[in-house]
C-alpha positions as CSV (number, residue, x, y, z in Angstrom):
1,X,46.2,-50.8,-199.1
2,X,43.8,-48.6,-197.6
3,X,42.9,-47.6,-194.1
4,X,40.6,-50.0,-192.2
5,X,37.4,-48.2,-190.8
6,X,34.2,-50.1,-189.6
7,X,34.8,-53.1,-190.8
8,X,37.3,-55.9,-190.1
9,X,39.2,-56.4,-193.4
10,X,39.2,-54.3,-196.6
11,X,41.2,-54.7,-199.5
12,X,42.7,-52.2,-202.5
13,X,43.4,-54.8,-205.4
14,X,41.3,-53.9,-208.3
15,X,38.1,-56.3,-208.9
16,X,39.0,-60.0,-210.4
17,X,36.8,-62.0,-212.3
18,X,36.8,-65.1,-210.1
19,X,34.1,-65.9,-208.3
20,X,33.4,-68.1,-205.4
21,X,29.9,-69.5,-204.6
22,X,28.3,-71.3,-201.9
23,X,26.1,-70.6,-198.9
24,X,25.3,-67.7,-196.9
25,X,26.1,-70.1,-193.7
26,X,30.5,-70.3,-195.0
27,X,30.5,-66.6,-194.4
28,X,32.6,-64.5,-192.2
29,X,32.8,-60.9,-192.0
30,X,32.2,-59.8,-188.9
31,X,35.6,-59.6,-186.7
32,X,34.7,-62.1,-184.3
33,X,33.4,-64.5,-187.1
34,X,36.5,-63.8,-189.2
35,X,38.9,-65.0,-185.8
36,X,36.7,-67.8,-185.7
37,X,37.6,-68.6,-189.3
38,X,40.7,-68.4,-189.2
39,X,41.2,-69.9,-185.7
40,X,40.0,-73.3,-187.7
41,X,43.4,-73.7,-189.0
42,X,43.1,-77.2,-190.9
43,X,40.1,-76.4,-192.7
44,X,41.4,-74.3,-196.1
45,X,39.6,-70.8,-196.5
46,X,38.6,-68.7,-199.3
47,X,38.6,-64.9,-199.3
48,X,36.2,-63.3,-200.7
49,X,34.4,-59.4,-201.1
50,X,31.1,-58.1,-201.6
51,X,29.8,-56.1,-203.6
52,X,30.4,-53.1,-200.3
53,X,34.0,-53.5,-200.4
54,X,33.9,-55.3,-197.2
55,X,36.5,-58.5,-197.2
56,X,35.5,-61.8,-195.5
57,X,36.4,-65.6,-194.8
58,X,34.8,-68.7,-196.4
59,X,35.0,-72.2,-195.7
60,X,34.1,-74.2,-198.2
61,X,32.5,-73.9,-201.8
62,X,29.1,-75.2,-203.0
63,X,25.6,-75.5,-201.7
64,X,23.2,-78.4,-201.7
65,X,20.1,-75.8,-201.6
66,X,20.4,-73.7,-204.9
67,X,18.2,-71.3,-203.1
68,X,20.8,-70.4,-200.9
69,X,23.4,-70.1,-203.4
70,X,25.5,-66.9,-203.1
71,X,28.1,-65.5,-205.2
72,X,30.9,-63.4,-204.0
73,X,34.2,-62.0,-206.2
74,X,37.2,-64.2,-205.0
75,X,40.4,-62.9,-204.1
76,X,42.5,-65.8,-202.8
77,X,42.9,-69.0,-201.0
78,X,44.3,-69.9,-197.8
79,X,45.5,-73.1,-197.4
80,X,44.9,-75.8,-194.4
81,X,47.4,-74.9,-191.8
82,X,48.0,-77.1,-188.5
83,X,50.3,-76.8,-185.6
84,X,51.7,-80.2,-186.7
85,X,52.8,-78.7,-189.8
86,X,55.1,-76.1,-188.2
87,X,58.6,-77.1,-188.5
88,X,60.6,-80.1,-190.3
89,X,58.8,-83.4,-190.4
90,X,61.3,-85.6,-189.8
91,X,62.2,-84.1,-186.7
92,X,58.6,-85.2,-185.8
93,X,59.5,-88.4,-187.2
94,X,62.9,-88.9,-185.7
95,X,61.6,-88.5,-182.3
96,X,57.8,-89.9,-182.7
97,X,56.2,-86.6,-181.9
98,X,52.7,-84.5,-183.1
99,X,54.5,-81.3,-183.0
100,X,58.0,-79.7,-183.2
101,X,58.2,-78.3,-180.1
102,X,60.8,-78.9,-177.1
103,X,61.2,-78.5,-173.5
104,X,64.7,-77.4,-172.8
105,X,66.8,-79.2,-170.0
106,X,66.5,-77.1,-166.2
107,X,69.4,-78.2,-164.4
108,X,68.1,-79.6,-160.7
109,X,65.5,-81.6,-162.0
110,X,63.4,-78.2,-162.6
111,X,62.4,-79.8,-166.0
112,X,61.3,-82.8,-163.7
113,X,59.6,-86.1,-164.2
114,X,56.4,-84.8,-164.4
115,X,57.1,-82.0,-167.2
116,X,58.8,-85.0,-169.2
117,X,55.7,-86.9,-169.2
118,X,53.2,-84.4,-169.8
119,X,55.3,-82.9,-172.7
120,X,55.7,-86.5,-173.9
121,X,52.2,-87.7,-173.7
122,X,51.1,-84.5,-175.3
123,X,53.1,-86.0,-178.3
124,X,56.1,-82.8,-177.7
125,X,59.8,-83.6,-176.5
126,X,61.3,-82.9,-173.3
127,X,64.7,-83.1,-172.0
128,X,65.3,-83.9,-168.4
129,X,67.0,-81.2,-166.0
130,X,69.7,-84.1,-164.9
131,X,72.8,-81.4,-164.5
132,X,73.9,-80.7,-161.3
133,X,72.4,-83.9,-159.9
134,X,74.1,-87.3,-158.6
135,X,73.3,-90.5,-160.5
136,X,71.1,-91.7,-158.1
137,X,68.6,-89.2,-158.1
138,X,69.0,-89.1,-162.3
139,X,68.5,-93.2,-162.5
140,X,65.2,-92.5,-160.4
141,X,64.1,-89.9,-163.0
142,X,64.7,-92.2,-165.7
143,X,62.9,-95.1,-163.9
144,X,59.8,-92.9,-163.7
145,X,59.9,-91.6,-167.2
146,X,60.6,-95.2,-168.6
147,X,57.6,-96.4,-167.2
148,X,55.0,-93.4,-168.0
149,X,56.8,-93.4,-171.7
150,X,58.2,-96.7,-172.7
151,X,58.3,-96.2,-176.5
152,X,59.6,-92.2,-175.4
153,X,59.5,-89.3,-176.6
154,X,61.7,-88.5,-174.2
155,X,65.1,-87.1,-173.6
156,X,67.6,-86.3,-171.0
157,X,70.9,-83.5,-170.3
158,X,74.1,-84.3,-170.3
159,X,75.7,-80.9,-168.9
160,X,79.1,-80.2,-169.7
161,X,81.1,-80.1,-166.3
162,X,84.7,-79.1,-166.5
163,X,85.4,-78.6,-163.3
164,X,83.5,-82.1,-162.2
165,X,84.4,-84.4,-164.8
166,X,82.9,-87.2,-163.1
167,X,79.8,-85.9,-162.9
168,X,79.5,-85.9,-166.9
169,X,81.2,-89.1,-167.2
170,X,79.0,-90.9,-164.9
171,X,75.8,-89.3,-166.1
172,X,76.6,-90.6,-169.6
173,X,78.1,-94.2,-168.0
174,X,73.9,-94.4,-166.4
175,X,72.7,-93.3,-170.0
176,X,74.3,-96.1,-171.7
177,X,73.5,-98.4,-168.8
178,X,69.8,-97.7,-168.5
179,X,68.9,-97.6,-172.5
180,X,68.2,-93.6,-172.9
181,X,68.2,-93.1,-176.6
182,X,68.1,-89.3,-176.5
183,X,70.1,-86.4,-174.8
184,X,70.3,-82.8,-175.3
185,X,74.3,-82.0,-174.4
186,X,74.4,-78.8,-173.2
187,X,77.3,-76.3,-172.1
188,X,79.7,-77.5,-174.1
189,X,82.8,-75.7,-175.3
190,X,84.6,-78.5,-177.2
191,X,83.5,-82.3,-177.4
192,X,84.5,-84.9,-174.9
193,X,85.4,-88.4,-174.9
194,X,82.0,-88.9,-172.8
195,X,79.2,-87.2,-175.3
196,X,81.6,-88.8,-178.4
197,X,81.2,-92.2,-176.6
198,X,77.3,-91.5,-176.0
199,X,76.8,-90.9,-179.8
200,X,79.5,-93.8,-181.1
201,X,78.7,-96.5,-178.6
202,X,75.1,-96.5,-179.9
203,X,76.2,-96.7,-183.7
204,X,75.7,-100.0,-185.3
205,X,74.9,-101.5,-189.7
206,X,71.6,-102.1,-190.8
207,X,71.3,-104.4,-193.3
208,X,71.8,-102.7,-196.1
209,X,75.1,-101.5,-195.1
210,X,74.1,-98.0,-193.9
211,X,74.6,-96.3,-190.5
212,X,72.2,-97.4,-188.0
213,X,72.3,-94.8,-185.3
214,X,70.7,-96.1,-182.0
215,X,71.8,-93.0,-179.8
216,X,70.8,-89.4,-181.1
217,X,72.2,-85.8,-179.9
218,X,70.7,-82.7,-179.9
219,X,73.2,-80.2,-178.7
220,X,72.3,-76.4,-177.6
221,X,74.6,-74.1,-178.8
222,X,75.3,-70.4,-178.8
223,X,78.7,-70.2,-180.9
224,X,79.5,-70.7,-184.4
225,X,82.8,-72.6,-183.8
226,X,81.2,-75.0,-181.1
227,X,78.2,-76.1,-183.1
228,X,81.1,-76.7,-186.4
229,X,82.4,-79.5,-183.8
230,X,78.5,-81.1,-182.9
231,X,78.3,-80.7,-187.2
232,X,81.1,-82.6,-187.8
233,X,82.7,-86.1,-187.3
234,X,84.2,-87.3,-184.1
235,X,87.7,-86.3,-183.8
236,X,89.9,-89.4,-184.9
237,X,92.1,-89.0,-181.7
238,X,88.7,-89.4,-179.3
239,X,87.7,-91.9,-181.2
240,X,91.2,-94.0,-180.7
241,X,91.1,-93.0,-177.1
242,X,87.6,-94.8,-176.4
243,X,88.3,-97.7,-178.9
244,X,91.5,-98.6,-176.7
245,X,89.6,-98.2,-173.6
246,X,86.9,-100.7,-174.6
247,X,84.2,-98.2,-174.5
248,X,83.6,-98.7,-178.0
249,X,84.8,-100.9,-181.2
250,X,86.5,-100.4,-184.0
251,X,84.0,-100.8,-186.1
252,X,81.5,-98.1,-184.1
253,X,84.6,-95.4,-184.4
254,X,84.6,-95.8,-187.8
255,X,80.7,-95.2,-188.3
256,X,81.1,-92.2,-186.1
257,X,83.2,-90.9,-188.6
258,X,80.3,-90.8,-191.5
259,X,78.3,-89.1,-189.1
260,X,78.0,-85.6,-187.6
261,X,78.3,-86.1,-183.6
262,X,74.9,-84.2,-183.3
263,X,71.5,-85.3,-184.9
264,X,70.1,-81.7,-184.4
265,X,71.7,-78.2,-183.1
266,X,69.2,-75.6,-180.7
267,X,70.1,-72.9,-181.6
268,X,70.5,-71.0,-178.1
269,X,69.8,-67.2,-178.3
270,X,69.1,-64.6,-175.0
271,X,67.8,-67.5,-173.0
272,X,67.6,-68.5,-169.0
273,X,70.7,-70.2,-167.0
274,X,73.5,-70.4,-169.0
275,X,73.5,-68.3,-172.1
276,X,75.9,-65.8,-174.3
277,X,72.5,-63.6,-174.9
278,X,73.2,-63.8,-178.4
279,X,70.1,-62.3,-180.0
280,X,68.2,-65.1,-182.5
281,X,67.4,-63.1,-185.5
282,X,71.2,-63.0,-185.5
283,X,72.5,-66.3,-184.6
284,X,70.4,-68.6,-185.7
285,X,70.6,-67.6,-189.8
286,X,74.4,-68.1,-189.4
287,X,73.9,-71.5,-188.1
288,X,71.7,-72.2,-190.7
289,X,74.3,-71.3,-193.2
290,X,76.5,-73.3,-191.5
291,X,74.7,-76.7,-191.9
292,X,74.4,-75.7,-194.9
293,X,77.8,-75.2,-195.9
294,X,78.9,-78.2,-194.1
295,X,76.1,-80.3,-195.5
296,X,77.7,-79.6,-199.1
297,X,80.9,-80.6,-198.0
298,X,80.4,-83.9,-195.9
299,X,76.9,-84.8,-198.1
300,X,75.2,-86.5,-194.7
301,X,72.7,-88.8,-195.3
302,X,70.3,-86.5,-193.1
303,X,71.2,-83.2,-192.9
304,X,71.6,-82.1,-189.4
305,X,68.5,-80.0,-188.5
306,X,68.2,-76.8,-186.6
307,X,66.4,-75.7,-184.2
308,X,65.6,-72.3,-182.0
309,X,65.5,-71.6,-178.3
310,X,66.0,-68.4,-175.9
311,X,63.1,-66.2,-176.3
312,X,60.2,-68.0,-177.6
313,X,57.7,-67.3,-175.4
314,X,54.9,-66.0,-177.5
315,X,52.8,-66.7,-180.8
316,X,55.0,-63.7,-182.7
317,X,58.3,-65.3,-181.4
318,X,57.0,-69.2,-182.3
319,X,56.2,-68.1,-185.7
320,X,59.1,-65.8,-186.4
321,X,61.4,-68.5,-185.4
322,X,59.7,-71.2,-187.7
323,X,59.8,-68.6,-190.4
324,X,63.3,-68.0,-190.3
325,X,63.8,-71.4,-190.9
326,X,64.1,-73.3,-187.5
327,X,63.3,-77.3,-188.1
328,X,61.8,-77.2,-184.7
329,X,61.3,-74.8,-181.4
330,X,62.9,-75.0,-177.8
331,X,61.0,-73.4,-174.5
332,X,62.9,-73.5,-171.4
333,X,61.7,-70.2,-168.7
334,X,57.8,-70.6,-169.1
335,X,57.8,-74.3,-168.6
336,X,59.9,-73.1,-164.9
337,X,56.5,-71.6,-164.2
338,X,53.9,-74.5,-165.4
339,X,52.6,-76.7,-162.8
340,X,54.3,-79.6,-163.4
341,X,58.2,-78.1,-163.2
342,X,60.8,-79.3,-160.7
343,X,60.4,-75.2,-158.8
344,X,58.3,-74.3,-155.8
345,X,54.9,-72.2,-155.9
346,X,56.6,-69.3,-154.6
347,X,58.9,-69.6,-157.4
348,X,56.2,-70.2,-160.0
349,X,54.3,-67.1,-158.9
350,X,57.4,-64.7,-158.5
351,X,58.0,-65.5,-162.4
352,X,54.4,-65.2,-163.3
353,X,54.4,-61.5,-161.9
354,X,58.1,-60.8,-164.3
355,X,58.6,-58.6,-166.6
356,X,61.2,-58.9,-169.5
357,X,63.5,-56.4,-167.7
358,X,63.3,-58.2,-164.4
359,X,67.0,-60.3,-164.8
360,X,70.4,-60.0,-164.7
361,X,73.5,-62.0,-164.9
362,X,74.9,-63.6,-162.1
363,X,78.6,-66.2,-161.2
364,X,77.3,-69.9,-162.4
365,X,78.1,-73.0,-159.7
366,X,79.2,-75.1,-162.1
367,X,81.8,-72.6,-164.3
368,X,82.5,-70.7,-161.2
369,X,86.4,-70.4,-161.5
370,X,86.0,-69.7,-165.0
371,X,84.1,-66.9,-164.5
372,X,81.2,-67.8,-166.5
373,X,77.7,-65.9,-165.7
374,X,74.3,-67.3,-166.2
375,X,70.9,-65.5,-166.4
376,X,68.7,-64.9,-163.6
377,X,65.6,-63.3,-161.9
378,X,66.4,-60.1,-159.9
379,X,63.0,-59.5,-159.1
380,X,62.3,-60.9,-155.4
381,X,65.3,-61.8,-154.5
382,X,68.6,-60.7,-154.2
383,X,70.7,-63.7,-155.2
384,X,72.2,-62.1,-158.4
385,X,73.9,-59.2,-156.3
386,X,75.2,-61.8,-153.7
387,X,76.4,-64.4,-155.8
388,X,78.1,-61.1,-157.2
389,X,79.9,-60.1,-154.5
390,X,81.1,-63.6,-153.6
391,X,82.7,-63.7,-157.2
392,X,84.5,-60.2,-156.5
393,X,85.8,-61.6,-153.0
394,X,86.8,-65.0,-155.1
395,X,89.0,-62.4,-157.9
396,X,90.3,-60.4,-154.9
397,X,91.8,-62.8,-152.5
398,X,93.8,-65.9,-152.4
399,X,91.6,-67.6,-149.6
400,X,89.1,-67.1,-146.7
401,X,91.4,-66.1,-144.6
402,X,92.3,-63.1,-146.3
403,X,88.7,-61.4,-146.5
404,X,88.6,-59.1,-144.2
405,X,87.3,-59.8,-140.8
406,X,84.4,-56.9,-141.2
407,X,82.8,-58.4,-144.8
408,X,83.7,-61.9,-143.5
409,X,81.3,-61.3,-141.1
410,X,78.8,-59.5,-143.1
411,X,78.9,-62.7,-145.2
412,X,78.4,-65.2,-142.9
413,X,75.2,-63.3,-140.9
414,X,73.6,-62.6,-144.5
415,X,74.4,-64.9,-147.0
416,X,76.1,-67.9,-145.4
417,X,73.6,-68.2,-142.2
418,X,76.9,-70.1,-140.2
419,X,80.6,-69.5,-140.2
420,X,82.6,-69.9,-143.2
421,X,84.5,-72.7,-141.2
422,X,81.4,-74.7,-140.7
423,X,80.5,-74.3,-144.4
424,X,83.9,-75.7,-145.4
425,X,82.7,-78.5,-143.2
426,X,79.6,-79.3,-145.4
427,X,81.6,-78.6,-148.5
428,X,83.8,-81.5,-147.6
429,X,80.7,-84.1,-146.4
430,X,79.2,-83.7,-149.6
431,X,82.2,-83.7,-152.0
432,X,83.3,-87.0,-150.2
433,X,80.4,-88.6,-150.9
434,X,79.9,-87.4,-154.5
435,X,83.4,-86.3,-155.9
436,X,86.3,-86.7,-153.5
437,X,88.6,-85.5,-155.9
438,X,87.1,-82.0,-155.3
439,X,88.4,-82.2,-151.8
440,X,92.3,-83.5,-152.8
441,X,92.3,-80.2,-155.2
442,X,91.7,-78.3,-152.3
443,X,94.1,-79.6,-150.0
444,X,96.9,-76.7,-149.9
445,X,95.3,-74.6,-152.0
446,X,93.2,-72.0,-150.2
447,X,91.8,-70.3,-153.3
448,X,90.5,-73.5,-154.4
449,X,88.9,-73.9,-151.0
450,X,87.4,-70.8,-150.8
451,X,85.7,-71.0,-154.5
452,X,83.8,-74.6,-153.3
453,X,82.8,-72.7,-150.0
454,X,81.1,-69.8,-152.3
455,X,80.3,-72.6,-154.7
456,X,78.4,-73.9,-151.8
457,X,75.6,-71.0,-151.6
458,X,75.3,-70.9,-155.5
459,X,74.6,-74.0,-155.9
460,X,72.0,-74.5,-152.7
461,X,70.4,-71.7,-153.7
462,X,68.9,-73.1,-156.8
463,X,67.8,-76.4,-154.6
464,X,66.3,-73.7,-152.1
465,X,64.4,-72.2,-154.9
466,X,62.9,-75.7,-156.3
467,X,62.1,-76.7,-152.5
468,X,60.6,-73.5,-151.1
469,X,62.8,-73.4,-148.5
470,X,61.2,-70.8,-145.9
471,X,63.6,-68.2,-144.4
472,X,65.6,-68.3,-147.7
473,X,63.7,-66.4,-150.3
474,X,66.0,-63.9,-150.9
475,X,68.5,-66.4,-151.6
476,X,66.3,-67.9,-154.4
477,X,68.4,-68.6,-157.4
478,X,65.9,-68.5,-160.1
479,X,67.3,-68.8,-163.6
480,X,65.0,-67.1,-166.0
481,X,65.4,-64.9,-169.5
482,X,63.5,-62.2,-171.0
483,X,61.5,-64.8,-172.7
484,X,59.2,-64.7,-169.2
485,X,58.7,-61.3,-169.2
486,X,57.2,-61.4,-172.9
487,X,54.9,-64.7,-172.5
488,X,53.8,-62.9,-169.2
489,X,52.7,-59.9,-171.1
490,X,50.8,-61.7,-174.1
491,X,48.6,-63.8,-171.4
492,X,47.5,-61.1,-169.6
493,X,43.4,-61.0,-169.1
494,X,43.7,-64.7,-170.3
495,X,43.0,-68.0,-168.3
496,X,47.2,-68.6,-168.2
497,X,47.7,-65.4,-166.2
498,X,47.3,-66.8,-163.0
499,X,50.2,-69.6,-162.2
500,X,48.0,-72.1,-161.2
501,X,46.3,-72.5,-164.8
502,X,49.4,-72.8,-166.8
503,X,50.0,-76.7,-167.6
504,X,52.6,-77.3,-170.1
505,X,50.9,-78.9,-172.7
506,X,48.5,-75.8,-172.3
507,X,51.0,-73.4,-172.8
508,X,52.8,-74.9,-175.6
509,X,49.3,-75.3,-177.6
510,X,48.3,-71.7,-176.8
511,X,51.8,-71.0,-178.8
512,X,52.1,-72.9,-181.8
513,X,48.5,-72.1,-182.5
514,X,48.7,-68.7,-182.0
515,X,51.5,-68.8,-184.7
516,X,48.9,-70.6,-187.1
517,X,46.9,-68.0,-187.0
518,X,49.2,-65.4,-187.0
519,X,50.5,-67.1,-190.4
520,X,47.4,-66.8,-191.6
521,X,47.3,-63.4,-190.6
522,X,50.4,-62.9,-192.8
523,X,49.3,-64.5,-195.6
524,X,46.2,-62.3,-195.7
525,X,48.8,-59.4,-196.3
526,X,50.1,-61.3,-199.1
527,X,46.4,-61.1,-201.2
528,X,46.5,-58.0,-200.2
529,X,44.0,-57.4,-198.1
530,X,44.6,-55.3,-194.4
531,X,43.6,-56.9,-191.2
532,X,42.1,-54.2,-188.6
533,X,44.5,-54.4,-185.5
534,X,42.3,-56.2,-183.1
535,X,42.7,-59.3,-185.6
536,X,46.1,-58.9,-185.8
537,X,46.7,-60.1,-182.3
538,X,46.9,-63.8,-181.2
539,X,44.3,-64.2,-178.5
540,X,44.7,-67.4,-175.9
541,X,43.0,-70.4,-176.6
């Protein structure tokens, strides 16, 4: 290798005796030429060098004008490379998609209708942001995305919700009910009876004999020891449990158990909302040697497939991902800021203006007792710190009543807007109408009662955020990772820097081929030859 100078590739190996010919009109050596080049992934490419020194791009061998024939020392080949190649084709297959990219689920409907579909009819998979939503408002989403994507691709959440169990169990009750094929369970920390029933309930023989498997899983996971339990069988004593309720037969339970409850595993690193901020370079080549261990123990028919989310936000991080061997890729905070997401403008353009050190961890609504954080955006608002505090008054005292009466007030001007009293009021409105039971547990229990009055704020505050609510900015509960920061930094000077051009489908493409020609990039090294640094980066296109 030798230091690039004036021109825009130059390579050290000693001369070859292979030769490429054709016309003067294939060549590429000057920089913008060469990006050009290599930009037209599915075409193959031949490098070649003069008799200078100076290293260029090819397309194509042979001339019909002889007098136009040149012949240049070849050094290599590149081969065809297309975004559809990325990944593990029978992901693409499975789900009837072009390419093996996902939308991640946005609880609140912020990976809305209109995300679904555009992801969908742009031939990528999207999950639906159905947690923390009733089952009306969910059965309209999956009327809509139905009838814009009747043959799919298409999926929806079903969030884990421990401390609302009928939330989960209703949400996968509608699933069944309205024919969704495909959801992405999420938030797990063991399996239930409900996404166990999902998978079995949907199990049936072909007729061959083998497993036909009529409802699919893909499960995000951060942790080693949950995604062993998506990798494996159904427990025997769910199984038993749903068979004697009539939720599924005999005959389903025992297909589950040649089955792993999970089709495919996302692989969930430092990411938006609910994360461990596991880092990916770790993580995900342990999973892998999971499924790999566990594929040569149980022998699957398909081998569960793996895929990577939390962080990719940028050519580098789409490519690194597919490189380390992810079957497919998961995006989940840039989609928050494309046009057609469930948030508000203000929301769109806050994030658009982030930086990667712009978040922090704050209480989650839905794990609030358990103590379990998610990530947010600190930057504009100052939910984080107040959903904070609440949590510290929630570990200090035993009810409402015992907050003193100074920070009591304090809480009710700033945060609350209306007495605490009033609040408990509203609490107990809605939790009649969508989960009584949340109401009995608090009967007699003040500590119970004053965790669903600071549930209360965390949870409006993401619905505030996704409506614009005016007068409530800094209440804005914006769940974003680092991942925005980074996409936000590589766009920059582009088209997608201002909010209003990023569409979805736009985004993603800009991505996954901005990895193909990065892995071209890399390939390059491979013959040998060194790239000067303005190639080296993936420009927006």
């Amino acid at each position: 290798m030798i230091t690039i100078t004036k021109t825009a590739m130059r390579s050290a190996l000693p001369t070859t005796n292979n030769k490429w010919f054709g016309s003067n009109d294939r060549l590429s050596f000057s920089e913008a030429d060469i990006r050009r080049t290599l930009q037209e992934c599915t075409e193959a490419v031949y490098i070649v060098r003069n008799t200078e020194g100076e290293v260029g791009l090819a397309c194509g061998m042979g001339t019909d004008n002889p007098a136009d024939l040149q012949t240049l020392e070849l050094l290599g080949m590149l081969p065809a490379v297309d975004a559809r190649q990325l990944g593990d084709a029978n992901f693409r297959k499975t789900y009837g998609l072009s390419y093996n990219y996902m939308g991640g689920a946005m609880a609140n409907g912020i990976s809305s209708e209109d995300l679904v579909i555009a992801f969908g009819k742009a031939g990528m998979l999207c999950s639906f942001g159905a947690g923390g939503l009733v089952p009306a408002r969910i059965e309209q989403a999956i009327d809509k995305i139905q009838a814009a994507l009747p043959e799919g691709p298409y999926a929806f959440n079903l969030i884990h919700s421990p401390n609302e169990e009928a939330l989960e169990r209703e949400a996968c009750e509608l699933f069944l009910r309205k024919g969704v094929k495909v959801i992405e369970a999420s938030a797990f920390m063991d399996l239930t009876a409900h996404v166990v029933r999902f998978r079995a309930a949907g199990l049936s023989r072909n007729v061959d004999g083998s497993v036909k498997v009529g409802n699919r899983i893909i499960a995000k996971i951060s942790r080693l020891e949950v995604a062993e339990k998506f990798m494996r069988p159904a427990p025997v004593a769910i199984l038993e449990k749903l068979v004697a309720a009539g939720h599924i037969s005999a005959e389903q339970a025992s297909l589950a158990q040649q089955l792993p409850v999970a089709d495919d595993i996302t692989v969930e690193a430092d990411s938006g909302g609910h994360t461990d901020n596991r880092s990916l370079v770790c993580l995900l080549p342990s999973i892998l040697n999971l499924r790999n261990q566990l594929q040569q123990e149980l022998q699957y028919p398909v081998a569960v497939r793996v895929g990577a989310g939390g962080g990719i936000s940028t050519p580098e991080s789409t490519l690194g991902a597919f490189s380390m061997g992810a079957d497919y890729v998961v995006t989940g905070s840039i989609n928050q800021a494309c046009l057609e997401s469930g948030s508000s403008d203000y929301v769109r353009k806050v994030l658009a203006n982030a930086g990667m050190a712009d978040i922090m961890m704050a209480p989650a609504s839905d794990m609030f007792e358990l103590g379990v954080k998610l990530q947010v955006l600190k930057k504009g608002t100052l939910f984080g710190m107040r959903a904070q505090k609440l949590y510290d008054f929630y570990q200090q005292y035993n009810g409402i009543d015992e907050i003193p009466a100074k920070d009591r007030a304090v809480l009710e001007k700033t945060v609350f807007k209306d007495t605490l009293e009033n609040i408990w009021q509203s609490c107990v409105s809605f939790f009649e109408a969508r989960d009584p039971e949340q109401i009995i547990r608090a009967k007699g229990n003040p500590k119970r009662k004053m965790a669903l009055i600071f549930r209360w704020y965390l949870g409006l505050s993401s619905s505030w955020a996704n409506s614009g609510a005016q007068g409530r900015e800094m209440d804005y509960q914006i769940w974003c990772g680092p991942a925005m920061g980074a996409f936000n930094d590589w766009v920059k000077g582009s088209e997608l820097e201002q909010w209003q051009n990023r569409k979805a489908d736009r985004v993603a493409l800009a991505l996954l081929n901005g990895a193909t020609y990065l892995q071209r990039i890399q390939l390059l090294k491979i013959f040998g030859v060194e790239v000067c640094s303005d190639l080296r980066q993936a420009s927006v296109r």
